[in-house]
C-alpha positions as CSV (number, residue, x, y, z in Angstrom):
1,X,0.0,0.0,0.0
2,X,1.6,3.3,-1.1
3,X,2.0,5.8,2.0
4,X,-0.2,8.6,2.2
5,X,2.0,11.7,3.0
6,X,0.9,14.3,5.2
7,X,-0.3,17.5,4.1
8,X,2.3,20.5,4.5
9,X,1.8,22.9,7.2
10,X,2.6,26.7,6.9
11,X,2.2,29.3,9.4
12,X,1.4,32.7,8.2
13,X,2.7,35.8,9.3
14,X,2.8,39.8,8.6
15,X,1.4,42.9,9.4
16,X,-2.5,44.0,8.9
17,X,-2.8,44.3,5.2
18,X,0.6,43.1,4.5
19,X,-1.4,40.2,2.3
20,X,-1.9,37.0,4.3
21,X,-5.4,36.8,2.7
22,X,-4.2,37.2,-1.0
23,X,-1.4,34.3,-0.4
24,X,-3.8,32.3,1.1
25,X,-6.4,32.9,-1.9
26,X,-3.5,31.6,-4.1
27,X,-2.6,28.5,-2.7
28,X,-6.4,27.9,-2.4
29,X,-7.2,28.7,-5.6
30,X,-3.8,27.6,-7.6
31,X,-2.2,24.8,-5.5
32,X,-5.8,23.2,-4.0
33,X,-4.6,23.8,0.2
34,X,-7.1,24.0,2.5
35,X,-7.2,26.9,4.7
36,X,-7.6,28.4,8.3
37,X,-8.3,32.5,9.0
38,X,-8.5,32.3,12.6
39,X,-10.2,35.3,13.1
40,X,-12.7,34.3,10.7
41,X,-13.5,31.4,12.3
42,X,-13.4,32.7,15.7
43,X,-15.9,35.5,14.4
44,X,-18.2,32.7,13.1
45,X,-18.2,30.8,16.4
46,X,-18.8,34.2,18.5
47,X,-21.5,35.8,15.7
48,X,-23.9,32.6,17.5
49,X,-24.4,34.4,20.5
50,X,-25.2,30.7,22.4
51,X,-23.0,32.4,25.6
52,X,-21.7,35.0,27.3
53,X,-18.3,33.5,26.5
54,X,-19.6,34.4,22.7
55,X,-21.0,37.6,22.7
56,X,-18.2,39.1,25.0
57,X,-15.9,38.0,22.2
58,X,-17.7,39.4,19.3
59,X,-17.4,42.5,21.0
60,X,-13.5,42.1,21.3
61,X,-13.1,41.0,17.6
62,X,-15.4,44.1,16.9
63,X,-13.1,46.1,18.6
64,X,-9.3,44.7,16.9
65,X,-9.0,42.6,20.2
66,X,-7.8,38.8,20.5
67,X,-9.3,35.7,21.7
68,X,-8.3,34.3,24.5
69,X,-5.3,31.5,24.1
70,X,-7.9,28.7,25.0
71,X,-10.5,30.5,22.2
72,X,-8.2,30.3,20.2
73,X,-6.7,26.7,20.4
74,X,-10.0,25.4,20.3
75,X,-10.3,26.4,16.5
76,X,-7.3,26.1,16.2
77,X,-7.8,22.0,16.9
78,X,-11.1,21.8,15.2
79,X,-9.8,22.8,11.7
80,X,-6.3,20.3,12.1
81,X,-8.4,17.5,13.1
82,X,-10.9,18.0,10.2
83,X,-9.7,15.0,7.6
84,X,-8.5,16.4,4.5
85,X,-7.0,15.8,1.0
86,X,-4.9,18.8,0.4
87,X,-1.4,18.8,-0.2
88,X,-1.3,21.8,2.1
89,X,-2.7,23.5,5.2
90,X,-2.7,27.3,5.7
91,X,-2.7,28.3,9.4
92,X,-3.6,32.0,9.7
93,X,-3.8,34.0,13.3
94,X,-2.2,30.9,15.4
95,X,0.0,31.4,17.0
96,X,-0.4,35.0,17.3
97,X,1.2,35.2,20.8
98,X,4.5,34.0,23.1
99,X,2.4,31.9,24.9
100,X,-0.2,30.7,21.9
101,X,3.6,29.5,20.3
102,X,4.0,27.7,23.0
103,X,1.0,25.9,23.0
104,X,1.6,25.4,19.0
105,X,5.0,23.5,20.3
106,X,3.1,21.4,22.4
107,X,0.8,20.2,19.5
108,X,4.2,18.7,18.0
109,X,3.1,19.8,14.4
110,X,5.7,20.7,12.4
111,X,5.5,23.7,10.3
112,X,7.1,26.6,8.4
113,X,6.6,29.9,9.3
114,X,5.8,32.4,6.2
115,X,6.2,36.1,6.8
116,X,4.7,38.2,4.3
117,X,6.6,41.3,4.6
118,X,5.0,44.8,3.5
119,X,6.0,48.6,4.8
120,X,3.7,49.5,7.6
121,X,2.7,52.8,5.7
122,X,1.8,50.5,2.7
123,X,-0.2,47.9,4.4
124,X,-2.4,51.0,5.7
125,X,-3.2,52.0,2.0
126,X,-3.7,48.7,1.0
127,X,-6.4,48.5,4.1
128,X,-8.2,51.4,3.7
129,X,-9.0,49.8,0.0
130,X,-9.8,46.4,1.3
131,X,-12.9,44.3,0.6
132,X,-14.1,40.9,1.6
133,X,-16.3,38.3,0.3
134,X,-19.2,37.5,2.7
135,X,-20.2,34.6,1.3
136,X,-16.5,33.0,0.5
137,X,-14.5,35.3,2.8
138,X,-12.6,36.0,-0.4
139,X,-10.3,39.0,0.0
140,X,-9.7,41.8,-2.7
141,X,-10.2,45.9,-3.1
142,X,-12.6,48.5,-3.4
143,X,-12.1,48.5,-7.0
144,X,-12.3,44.7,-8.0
145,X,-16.0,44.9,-8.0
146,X,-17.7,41.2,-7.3
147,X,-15.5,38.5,-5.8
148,X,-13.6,36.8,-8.5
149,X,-14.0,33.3,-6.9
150,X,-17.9,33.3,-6.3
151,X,-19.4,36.6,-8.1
152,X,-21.0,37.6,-4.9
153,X,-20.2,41.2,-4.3
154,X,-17.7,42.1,-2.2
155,X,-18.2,44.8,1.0
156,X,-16.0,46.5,3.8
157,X,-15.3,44.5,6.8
158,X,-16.9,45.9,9.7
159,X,-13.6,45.9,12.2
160,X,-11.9,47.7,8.9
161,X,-12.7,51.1,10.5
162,X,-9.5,53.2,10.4
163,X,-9.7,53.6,14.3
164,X,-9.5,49.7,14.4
165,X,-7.4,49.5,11.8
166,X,-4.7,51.1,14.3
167,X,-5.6,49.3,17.1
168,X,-4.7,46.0,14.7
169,X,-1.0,47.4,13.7
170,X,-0.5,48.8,17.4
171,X,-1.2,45.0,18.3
172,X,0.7,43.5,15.9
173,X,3.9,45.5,16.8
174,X,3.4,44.7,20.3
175,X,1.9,41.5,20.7
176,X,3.0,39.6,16.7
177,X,6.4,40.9,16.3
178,X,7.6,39.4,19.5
179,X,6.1,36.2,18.9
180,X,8.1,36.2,15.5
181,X,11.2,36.8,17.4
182,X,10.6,33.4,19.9
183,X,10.1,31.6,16.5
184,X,13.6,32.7,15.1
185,X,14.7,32.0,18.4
186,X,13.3,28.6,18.9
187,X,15.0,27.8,15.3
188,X,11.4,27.3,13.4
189,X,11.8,27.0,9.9
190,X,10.5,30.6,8.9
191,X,11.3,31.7,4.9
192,X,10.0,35.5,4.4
193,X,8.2,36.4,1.1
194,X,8.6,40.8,0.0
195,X,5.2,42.0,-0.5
196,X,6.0,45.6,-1.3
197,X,5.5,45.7,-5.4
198,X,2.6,44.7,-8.0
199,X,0.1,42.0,-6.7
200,X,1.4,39.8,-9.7
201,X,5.0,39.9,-9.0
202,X,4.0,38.8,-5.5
203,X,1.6,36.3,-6.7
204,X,4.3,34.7,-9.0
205,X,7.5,35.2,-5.7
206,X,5.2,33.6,-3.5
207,X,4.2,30.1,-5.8
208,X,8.3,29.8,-6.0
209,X,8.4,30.0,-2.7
210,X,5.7,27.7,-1.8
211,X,6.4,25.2,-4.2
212,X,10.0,24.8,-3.5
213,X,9.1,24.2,0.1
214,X,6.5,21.4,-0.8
215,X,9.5,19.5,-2.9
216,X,12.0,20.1,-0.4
């Protein structure tokens, strides 16, 4: 019986806007991974409003806020232990902390980090333009009209205010940044991909990238 290899695991990185969502479009949409936005899923589980627990977090996401670690590990183990056929699993959002890392350790998963790195006065433009499926969760900008992967059309997302906006970067230079720096230092495999240019000089960068890491 031939052996059935196990699906690469990558964990992304990078600021607010930095594009996290368009790499993970690609590999979706070009290389057939499956993937996990976090905060997506975490909004899902908190729009239910079953709980407290639930509606106090909706109000945090609403707001730029984390989930708690425990929140956050929960979905995070849902989605991994979800059977699946893809070559390729995309982890966005965990570990987005010191202490979430160290839970991610635990788990025994290995992974490569990604970081998609963009100038922080970039990754603000690129917000203020950004759009989001709500039926796919499809990412793209003001000007792309309906999503290109469903036809539904596309709308702001309602933490994309500016004021949240700057709550997200504030957090992700306090709270993100560090928990890069304990991956470098733990010696994670972490390959960083320039996001600064054209969307298709990115698009093509990053599918070199990836796809060199799934022969290697």
């Amino acid at each position: 019986m031939a052996e059935v290899s196990s699906p690469l695991v990558i964990n992304l990185y990078g600021r607010p806007g930095a594009g996290k969502g368009t790499l993970s479009d690609l590999l979706q949409e070009e290389r057939g991974w499956t993937h996990l936005s976090l905060g997506n899923a975490l909004k899902a589980w908190a729009a239910r409003g079953e709980s407290v627990e639930q509606r106090d977090l909706a109000a945090r996401l609403n707001e730029g806020l984390f989930a708690s670690d425990e929140q956050a590990l929960m979905c995070v183990n849902d989605f991994l232990q979800t059977p699946t056929d893809a070559p390729g699993i995309i982890v966005d959002g965990f570990p987005r902390t010191v202490s979430q890392l160290a839970l991610w350790k635990e788990l025994g998963i290995s992974s490569t980090g990604i970081l998609i790195d963009c100038p922080p006065l970039l990754c603000q433009v690129r917000m203020a333009r950004r759009v989001v499926c709500p039926n796919c969760g499809r990412t793209g900008s003001k000007d792309g009209g309906n999503c290109g992967r469903c036809g539904t059309p596309t709308a702001v997302r309602s933490d994309d205010t500016p004021e949240v906006q700057k709550r997200r970067m504030q957090i992700h230079n306090d709270v993100v940044e560090p928990t890069i720096a304990a991956w470098r230092k733990a010696e994670l495999p972490l390959l960083k991909i320039g996001n600064a240019g054209d969307e298709a000089s990115f698009r093509l960068r990053a599918l070199r990238v990836i796809d060199r890491l799934v022969v290697s």
